[in-house]
C-alpha positions in Angstrom: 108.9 113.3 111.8 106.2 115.8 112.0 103.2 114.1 111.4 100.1 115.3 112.8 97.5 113.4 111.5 97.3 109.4 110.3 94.7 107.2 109.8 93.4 104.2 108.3 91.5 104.1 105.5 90.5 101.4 104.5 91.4 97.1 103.7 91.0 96.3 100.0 91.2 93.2 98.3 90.2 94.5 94.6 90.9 97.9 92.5 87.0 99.0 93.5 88.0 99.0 97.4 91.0 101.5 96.6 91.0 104.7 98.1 89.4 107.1 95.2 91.5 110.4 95.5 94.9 110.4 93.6 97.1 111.3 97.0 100.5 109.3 95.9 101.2 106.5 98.0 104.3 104.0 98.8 103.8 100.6 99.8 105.7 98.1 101.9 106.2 94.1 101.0 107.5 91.6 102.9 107.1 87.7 105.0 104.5 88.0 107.5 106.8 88.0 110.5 109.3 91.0 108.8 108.0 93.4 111.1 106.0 95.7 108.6 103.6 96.9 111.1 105.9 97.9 113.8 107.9 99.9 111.0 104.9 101.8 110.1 104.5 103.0 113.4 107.3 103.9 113.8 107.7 105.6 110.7 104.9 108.3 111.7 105.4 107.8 115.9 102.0 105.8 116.4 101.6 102.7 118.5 99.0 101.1 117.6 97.8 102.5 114.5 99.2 99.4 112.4 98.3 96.5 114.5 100.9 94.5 115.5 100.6 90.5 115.7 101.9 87.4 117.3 100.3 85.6 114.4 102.2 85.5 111.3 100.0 86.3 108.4 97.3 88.2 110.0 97.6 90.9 106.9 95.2 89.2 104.4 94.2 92.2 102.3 96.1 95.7 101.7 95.5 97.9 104.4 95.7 101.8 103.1 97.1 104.8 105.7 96.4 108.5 104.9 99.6 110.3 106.6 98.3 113.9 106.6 96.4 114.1 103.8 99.4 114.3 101.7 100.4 110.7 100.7 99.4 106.5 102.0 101.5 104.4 103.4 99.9 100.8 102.3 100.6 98.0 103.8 100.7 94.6 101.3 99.9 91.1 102.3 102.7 89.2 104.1 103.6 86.1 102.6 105.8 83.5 103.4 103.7 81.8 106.5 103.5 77.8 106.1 100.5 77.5 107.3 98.3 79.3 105.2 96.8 77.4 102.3 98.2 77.0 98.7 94.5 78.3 97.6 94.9 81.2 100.5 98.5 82.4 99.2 97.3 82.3 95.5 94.5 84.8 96.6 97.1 86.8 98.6 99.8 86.8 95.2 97.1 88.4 92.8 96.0 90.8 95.2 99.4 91.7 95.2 99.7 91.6 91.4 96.6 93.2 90.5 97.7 96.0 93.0 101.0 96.9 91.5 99.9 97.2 88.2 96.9 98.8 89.0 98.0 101.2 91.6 97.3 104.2 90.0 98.9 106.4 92.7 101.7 103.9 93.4 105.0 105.4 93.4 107.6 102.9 95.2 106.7 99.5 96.6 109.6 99.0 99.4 111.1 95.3 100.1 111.0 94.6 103.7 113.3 91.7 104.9 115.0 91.0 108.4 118.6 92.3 108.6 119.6 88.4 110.6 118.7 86.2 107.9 119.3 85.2 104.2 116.6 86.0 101.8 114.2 83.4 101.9 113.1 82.1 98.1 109.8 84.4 98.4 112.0 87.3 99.0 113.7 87.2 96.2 110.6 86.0 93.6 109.0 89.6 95.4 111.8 91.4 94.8 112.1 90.2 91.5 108.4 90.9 91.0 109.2 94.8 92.2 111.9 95.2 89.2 110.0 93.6 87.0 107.0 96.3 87.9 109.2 98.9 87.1 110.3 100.3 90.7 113.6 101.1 91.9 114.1 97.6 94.0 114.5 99.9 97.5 115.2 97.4 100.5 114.4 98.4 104.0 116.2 95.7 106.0 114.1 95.5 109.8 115.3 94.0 113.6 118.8 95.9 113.0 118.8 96.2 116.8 118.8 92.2 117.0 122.2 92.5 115.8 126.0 93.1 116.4 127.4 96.5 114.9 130.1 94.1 113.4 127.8 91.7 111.6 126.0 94.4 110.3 128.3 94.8 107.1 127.8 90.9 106.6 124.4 90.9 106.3 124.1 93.7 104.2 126.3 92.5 101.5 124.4 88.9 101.9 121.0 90.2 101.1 122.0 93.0 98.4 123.8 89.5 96.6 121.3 87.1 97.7 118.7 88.9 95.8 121.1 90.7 93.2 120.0 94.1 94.0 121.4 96.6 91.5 124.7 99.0 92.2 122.0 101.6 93.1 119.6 100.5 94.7 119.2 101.3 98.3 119.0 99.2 101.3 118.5 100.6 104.6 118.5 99.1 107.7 116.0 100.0 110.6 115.2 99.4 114.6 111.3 100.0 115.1 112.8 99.1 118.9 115.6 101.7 118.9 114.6 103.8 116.3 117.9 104.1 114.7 117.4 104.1 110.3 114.0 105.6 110.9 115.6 109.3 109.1 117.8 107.8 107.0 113.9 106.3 105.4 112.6 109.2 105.7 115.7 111.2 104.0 115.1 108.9 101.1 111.1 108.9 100.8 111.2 113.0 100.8 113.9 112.7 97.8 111.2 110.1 96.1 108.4 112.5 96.0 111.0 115.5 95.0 111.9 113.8 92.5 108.6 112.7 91.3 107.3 116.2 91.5 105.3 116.3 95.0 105.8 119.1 96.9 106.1 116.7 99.8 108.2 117.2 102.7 108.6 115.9 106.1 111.0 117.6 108.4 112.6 115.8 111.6 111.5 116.8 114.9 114.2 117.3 117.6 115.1 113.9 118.6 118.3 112.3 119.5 118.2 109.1 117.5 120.8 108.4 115.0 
C-alpha cells in the first residue's frame, strides 16, 4: 500500500492515555503468539515499527499507530499466555473492555487467530466479546504460509464453526512471511471506512503478490 508515513503514538492502559484527536482507528485482538505485530508491519511495509517478540505476551497495554495521519491501527493486549498471572490477565481483560466501549474513534476491532489450529477457548470468549460490542465479528486468520493449499479449506470452515461466525462475516487469511492476503485486508478496510463515511483510501503499489 502506499503509506508514507507511520508511527507510534503512544501505549495506554486507561481512556486518559488515548490519543486526543478523533482520527478513526481499527484495532487488532488476538493470543499473544497470533502474530499481531508481524501483520502490522506488514500491513503498512515496516519492519520494525511493531516490535516483534520471542516472548509471548510482551503486549501489556494498547499500543496506538498513526498511519498517515488519516486513521490508527491499535494494537490490543494478547491474551492467552499461561504464564502470566490470573491478577495480570484480569488487568489485561478490562483494559480491553474499557477500550471497546470507550473507544470513541473505534470502528472495527479485527479477531486475529492462527489459520493451523482450532480456536482456543479465549478465542472464542473474544470473539464473542467483539459481537457482543457491536462490531461486525471480521476474522483475519495469520501463518497461512505454514500451511498446505489443500488444508486451507479445512481450517477455514473449522474456525468460522468453532467460533460460530455469522454467514457474513469475513475471514481472511494472511502470510506476514509471503505476503499473500495482505490486499485482500486491505480491499476490505478501504470498503470499512467507505462505508462509514471516511474519505479514506489506500491504493496498491505495483507488486506482484497475490
Amino acid at each position: 500500500m502506499k503509506i508514507k508515513n507511520s508511527e507510534f503514538i503512544i501505549s495506554a492502559v486507561n481512556p486518559t492515555q488515548y490519543p486526543e484527536d478523533d482520527l478513526p482507528e481499527i484495532a487488532f485482538a488476538g493470543r499473544s503468539n497470533v502474530g499481531k505485530s508481524s501483520l502490522l508491519n506488514t500491513l503498512i511495509n515496516r519492519k520494525n515499527l511493531a516490535r516483534t517478540s520471542s516472548t509471548p505476551g510482551k503486549t501489556q497495554t494498547i499500543n496506538f499507530y498513526n498511519i498517515d495521519d488519516l486513521f490508527r491501527f491499535v494494537d490490543l493486549p494478547g491474551y492467552g499466555y499461561a504464564k502470566v498471572s490470573k491478577t495480570q490477565k484480569a488487568a489485561w481483560a478490562k483494559t480491553i473492555e474499557t477500550y471497546l466501549n470507550k473507544g470513541e474513534n473505534l470502528l472495527e476491532v479485527i479477531q486475529l487467530v492462527d489459520i493451523r489450529h482450532k480456536p482456543s477457548d479465549q478465542d472464542k470468549e473474544m470473539y464473542r466479546w467483539i459481537l457482543d460490542c457491536g462490531f461486525s465479528g471480521i476474522v483475519i486468520a495469520t501463518k497461512l504460509d505454514k500451511i498446505k493449499n489443500s488444508q486451507l479449506q479445512k481450517q477455514i470452515n473449522t474456525i468460522r464453526k468453532d467460533l460460530d461466525m455469522p454467514d457474513d462475516a469475513r475471514l481472511i487469511p494472511i502470510s506476514s512471511d509471503n505476503r499473500k492476503g495482505k490486499y485482500k485486508v486491505w480491499d476490505l478496510f478501504n470498503q470499512l471506512f467507505k462505508d462509514r463515511g471516511y474519505d479514506i483510501f489506500l491504493e496498491r503499489q505495483n507488486e506482484n503478490i497475490e
